[in-house]
N, C-alpha and C positions, 0 to 999 in steps of 0.2 A: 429657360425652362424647356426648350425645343429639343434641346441635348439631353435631356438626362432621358436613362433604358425609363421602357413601362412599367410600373409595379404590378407585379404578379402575384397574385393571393396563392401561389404554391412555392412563394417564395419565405424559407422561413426566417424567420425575424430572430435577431442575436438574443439569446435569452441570457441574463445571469441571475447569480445567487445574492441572495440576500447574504451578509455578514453570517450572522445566524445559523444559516442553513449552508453555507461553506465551512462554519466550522464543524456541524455537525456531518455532514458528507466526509470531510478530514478526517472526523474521530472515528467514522464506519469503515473507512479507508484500512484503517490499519486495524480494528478490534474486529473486523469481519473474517481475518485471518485465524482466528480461536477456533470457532467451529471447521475450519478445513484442514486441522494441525492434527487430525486424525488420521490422517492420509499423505503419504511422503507431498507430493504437489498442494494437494485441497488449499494447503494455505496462502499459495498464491493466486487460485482461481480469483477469490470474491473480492479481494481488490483489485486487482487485473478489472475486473469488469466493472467495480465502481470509476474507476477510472480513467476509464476509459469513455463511460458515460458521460462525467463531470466535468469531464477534464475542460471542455468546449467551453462551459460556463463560470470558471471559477481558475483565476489563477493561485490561489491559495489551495484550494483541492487537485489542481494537477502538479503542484511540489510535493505535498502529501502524499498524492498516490503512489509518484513516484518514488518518493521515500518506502515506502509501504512495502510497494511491488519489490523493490531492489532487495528489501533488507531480510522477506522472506524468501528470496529466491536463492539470496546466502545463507541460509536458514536451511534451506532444505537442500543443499550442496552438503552444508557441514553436519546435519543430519545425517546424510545418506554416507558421507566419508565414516562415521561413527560407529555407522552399522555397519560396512566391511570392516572397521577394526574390531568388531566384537569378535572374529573370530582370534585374537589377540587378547584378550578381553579386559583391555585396557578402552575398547569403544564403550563400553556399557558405563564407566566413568564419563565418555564424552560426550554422550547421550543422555545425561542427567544433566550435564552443565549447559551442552545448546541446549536443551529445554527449559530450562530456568532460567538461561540470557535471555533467551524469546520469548516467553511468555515475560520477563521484569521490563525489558525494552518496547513492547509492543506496547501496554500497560501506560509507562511514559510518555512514549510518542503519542498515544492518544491520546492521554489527559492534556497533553503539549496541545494540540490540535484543537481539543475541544476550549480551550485559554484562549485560542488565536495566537500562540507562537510558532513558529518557524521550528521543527526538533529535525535535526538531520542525527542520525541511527550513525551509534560507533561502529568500526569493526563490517563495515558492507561494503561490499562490491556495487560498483554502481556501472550496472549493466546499461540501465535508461540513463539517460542525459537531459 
């Protein structure tokens, strides 16, 4: 007992998630991205930041996130390529169909999350690791 450090009361204590409450962090993971699908980026801000939060407490929540993060981040690549080809106006076709993959994907992968399954996202670039 002479060997072990002091404990420090500003030392903080590993917190995790209940089952529960990792799946629900999961399914906010990825359905957080809705409200910021207004905005080329937004839709990566708010799971970026769940994230990043969670990540520390839940390894279920930080495959999710990562999922999340990745798949809107291809999201708003193939958004943004969509919108230069609208001057083509063959984007404004391809701007209808990423938005209807992402919002039916997102949708998925949440209801996946909030089950407690594992959903890895077709068709993503996997920026995080």
């Amino acid at each position: 007992m002479e060997n072990q450090p002091p404990i420090s009361p500003l030392t903080p204590a590993p917190i995790s998630l209940s089952e529960s409450d990792a799946r629900m962090w999961a399914m906010l993971a990825h359905l957080s991205a809705i409200p910021g699908s207004f905005v080329l980026i937004g839709s990566v801000v708010a799971p970026l930041i769940i994230w990043q939060i969670q990540k520390e407490k839940s390894a279920y929540v930080d495959y999710h996130g990562k999922e999340a993060v990745n798949f809107q981040i291809t999201m708003a690549i193939a958004a943004a390529i969509s919108f230069l080809l609208m001057i083509l106006v063959i984007g404004v076709f391809l701007l209808f169909v990423v938005g209807v993959v992402w919002l039916v994907f997102t949708i998925i992968a949440a209801v996946k999350a909030n089950n407690g399954e594992y959903y890895r996202y077709p068709l993503t670039i996997r920026f995080i690791k």
